[in-house]
C-alpha positions in Angstrom: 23.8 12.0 27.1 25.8 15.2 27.2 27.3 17.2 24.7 31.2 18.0 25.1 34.5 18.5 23.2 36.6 16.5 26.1 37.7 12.8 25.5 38.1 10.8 28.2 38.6 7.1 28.1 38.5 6.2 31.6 37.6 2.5 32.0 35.7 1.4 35.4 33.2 -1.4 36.5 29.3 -0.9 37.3 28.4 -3.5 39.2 24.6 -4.6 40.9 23.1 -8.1 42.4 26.4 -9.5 40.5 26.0 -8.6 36.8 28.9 -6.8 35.6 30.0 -4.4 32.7 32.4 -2.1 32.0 33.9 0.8 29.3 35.8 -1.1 26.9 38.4 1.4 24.9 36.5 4.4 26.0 33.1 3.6 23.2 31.7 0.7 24.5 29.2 -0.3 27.2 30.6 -4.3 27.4 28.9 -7.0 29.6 31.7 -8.9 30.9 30.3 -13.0 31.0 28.4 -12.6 27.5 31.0 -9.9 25.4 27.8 -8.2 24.3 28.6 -4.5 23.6 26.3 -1.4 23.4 27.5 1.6 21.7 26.0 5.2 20.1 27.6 6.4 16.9 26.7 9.7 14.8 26.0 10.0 11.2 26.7 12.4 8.9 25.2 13.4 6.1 27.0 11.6 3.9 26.3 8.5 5.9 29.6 8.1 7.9 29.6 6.6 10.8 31.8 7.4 14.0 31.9 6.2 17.6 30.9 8.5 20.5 33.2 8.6 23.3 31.5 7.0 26.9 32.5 7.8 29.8 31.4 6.4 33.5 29.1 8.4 35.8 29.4 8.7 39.4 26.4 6.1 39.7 26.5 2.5 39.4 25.7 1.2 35.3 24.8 4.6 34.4 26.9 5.8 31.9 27.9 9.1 29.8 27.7 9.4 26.4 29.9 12.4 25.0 28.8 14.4 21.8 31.2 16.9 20.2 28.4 18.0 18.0 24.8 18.5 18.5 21.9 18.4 15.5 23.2 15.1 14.3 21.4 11.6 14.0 22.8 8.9 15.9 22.6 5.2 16.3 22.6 2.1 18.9 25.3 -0.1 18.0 24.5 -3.6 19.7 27.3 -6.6 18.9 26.2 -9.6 20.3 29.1 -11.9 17.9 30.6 -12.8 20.9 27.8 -14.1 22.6 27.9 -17.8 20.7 25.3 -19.7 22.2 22.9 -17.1 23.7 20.7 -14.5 22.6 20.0 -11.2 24.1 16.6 -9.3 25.0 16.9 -5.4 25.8 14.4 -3.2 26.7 15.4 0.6 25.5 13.2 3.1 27.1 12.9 6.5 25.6 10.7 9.3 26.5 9.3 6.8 29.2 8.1 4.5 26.2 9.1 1.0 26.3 10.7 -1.0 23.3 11.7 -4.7 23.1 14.5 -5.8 21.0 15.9 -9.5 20.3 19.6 -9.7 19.2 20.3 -13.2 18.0 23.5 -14.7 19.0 26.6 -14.1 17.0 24.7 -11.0 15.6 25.2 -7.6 15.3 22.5 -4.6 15.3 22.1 -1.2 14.3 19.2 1.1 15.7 18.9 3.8 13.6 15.2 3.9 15.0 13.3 2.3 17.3 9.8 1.4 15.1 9.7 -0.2 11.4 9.7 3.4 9.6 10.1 5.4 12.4 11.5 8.8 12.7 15.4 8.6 12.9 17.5 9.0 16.7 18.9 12.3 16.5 20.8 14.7 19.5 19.7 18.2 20.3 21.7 20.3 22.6 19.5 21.3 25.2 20.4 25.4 25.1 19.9 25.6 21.4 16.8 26.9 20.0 15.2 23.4 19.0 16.3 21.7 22.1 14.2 23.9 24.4 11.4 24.1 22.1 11.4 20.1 22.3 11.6 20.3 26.3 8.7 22.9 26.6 6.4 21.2 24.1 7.3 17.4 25.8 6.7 19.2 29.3 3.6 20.8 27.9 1.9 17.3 27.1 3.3 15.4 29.5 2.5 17.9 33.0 6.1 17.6 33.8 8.4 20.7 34.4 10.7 22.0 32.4 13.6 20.4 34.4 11.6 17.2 34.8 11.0 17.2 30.8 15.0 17.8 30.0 15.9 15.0 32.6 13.7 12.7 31.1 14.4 13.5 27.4 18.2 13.7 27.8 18.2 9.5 29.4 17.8 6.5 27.4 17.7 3.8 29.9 18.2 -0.3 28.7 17.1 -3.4 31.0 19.2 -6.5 29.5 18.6 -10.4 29.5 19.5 -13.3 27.8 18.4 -16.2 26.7 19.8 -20.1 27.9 21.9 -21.8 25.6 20.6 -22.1 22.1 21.2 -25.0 20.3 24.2 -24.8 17.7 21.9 -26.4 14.8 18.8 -23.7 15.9 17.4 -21.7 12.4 15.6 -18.6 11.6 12.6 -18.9 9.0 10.7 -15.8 7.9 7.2 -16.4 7.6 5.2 -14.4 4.9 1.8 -14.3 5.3 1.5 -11.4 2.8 -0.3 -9.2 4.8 2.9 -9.3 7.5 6.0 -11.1 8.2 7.9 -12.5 11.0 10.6 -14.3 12.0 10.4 -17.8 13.9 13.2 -20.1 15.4 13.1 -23.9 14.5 15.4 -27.0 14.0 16.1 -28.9 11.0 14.1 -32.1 12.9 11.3 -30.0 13.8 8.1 -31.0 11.7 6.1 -28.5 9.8 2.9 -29.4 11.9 5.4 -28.2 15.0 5.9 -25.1 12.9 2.1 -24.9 12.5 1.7 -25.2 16.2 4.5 -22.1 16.7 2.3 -20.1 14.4 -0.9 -20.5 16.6 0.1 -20.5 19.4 2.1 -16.6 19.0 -0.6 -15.7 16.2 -3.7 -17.1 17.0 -4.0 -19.1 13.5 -5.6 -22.4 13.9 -2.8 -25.2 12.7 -5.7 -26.6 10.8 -6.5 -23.6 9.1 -2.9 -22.9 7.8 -1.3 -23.9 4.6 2.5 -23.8 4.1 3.9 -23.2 1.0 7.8 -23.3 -0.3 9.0 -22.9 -3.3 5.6 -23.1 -5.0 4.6 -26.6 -3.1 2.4 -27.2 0.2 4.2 -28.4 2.6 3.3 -32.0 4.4 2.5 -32.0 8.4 4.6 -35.0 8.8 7.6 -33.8 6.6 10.7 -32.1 8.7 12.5 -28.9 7.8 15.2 -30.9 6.6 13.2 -33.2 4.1 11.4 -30.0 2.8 14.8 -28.2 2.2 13.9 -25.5 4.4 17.1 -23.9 5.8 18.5 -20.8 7.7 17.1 -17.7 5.9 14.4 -19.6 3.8 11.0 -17.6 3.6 7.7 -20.2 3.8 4.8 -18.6 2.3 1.1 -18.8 5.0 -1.9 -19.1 3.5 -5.0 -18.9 6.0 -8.0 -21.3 5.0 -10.9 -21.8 6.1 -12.6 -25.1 7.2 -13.9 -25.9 4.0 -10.9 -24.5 2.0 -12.2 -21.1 1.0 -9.6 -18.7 1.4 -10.3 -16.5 4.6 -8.9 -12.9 5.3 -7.2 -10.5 3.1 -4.1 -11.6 1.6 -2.7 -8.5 -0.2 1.0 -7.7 0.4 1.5 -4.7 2.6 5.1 -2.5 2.5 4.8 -1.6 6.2 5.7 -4.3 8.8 5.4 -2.9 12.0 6.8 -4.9 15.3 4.8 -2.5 17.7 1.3 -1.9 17.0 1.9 1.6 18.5 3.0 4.4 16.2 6.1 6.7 17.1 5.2 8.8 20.1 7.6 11.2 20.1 7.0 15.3 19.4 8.3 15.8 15.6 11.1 18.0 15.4 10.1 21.8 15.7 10.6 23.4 12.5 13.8 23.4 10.6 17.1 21.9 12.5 19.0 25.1 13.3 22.7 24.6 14.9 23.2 26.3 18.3 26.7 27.5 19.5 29.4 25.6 21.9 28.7 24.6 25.3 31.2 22.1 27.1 29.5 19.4 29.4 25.5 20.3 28.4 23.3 18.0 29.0 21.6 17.1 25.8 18.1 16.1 24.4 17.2 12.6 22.2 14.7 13.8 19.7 13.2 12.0 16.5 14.4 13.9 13.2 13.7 12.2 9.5 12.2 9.1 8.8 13.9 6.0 8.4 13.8 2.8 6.1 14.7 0.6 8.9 12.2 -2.4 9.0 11.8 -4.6 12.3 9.9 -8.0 11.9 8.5 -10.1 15.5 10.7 -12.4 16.5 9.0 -15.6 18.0 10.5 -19.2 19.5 9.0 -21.4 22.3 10.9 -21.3 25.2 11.4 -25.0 25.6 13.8 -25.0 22.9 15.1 -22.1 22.8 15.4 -21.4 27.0 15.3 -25.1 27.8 12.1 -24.4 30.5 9.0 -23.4 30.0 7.2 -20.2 32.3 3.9 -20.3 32.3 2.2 -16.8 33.5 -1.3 -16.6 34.7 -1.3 -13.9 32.6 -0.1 -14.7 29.5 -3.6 -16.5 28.9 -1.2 -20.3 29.1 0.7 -19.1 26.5 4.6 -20.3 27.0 6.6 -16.6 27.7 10.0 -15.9 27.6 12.1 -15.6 31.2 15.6 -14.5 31.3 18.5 -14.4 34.1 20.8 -12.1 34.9 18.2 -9.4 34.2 19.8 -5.7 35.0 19.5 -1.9 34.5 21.6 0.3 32.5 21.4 3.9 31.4 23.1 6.7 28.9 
């Protein structure tokens, strides 16, 4: 990412092991087979949004993003609506930390940070005051050099995949356990003892020990979503028992819902934001400013439905994992 008050909407082709995308209109990052679109938009502080010009580089699926401002939060726009029948898996990497994200087809996403109540994505110009406090104290913890430190905190790199086809009758439940929720993919045929088996299997609950409630009644292991009235969006209530039918566990409702058990890693902001003067074609600095609202919730379906194969991995302790084609590497 670079700061810069030039707009260029030069359109060209990155292309690797045959997976292509392009600049679409000078703001989007768009993968050609899928229509899946990545784009970075400021905020200001009013709450307006506007695109940032991209730009290609001189390196295949690396790409420029081009600020005309600097101490300003941004955002990662992701529009999957094109994409009807597939959903796609990225992998941002920032600060050489890894985060997974699920967009679900014909969705759209906005990143305004990457943990449930993180801090907020915000751009630094790398010559202003804050920007090379940031790059000292990252180099400082990290052993890196100051030049290594601004490379790596100016990149935010994403590895894409998607999903096979997903059925056109496929639904999202939300599971409330009331000490955390998440989000699991069923059909309308699919029993609530297959639902039960989902739930062990990604969360380690015993089917027997679970109870399923909706709408203030216990679901049946023999009834389907459909006979139960369970639809797209409908939230099913778990209640963990043990063998016996004592309640087990604590079942008070937490606020936080965290989908990485790892808290935000990045240096704070140093001190207060301070503006730095013009500088065209600086390389910039992704930093983490305020903290958001935004909440993220796991996303869990078994690949035989969703991927139509299952993958086992010797190290995924027999669990089924996900395994997606057309994998590639992009970066800003």
């Amino acid at each position: 990412m670079v700061s810069t008050t030039s707009r260029n909407n030069t359109s060209t082709h990155g292309v690797r092991n045959g997976f292509f995308a392009h600049v679409s209109s000078g703001r989007v990052v768009k993968m050609t087979r899928f229509g899946t679109t990545f784009g970075i938009k400021v905020m200001d502080k009013t709450g307006a949004c506007r695109s940032v010009p991209i730009i290609p580089s001189n390196k295949p699926n690396k790409y420029l993003a081009l600020f005309d401002t600097d101490d300003v939060d941004f955002l990662i726009h992701v529009d999957n609506r094109k994409s009807r029948s597939c959903h796609v898996t990225f992998n941002l990497d920032v600060h050489n930390k890894r985060y997974r994200f699920v967009g679900l087809k014909s969705t759209h996403m906005k990143l305004r940070s990457l943990e449930s109540q993180g801090r907020k994505l915000h751009f630094l110009r790398r010559s202003s005051e804050d920007g090379e406090t940031y790059i000292a104290t990252f180099a400082s913890m990290r052993d890196l050099t100051f030049k290594q430190a601004a490379r790596t905190l100016s990149q935010l790199k994403f590895e894409l995949g998607y999903s096979g086809p997903v059925r056109d009758d496929t639904m999202v439940v939300t599971i409330d356990s009331f000490k955390e929720k998440f989000d699991v993919e069923v059909t309308p045929t699919n029993t609530i003892n297959y639902l039960k088996t989902l739930i062990e299997e990604f969360h380690d609950i015993d089917a027997s020990e679970q109870r399923l409630v909706f709408k203030g009644k216990v679901l049946p292991d023999e009834a389907s979503m459909m006979d139960s009235g369970i639809c797209d969006g409908s939230v099913i209530h778990l209640v963990r028992m043990l063998q016996g039918g004592s309640k087990k566990g604590d079942d008070t409702p937490e606020d936080e819902i965290s989908s990485d058990p790892d808290s935000d890693s990045g240096v704070a902001l140093p001190g207060p934001m301070r503006s730095s003067s013009s500088s065209e074609g600086e390389r910039g600095v992704i930093v983490f400013g305020d903290q958001s609202h935004t909440i993220f919730r796991p996303f869990m379906c078994r690949q035989a439905d969703a991927l139509g194969r299952v993958v086992r991995d010797r190290t995924s302790n027999g669990k089924s994992v996900w395994v997606f084609g057309l994998k590639q590497d992009y970066s800003f």
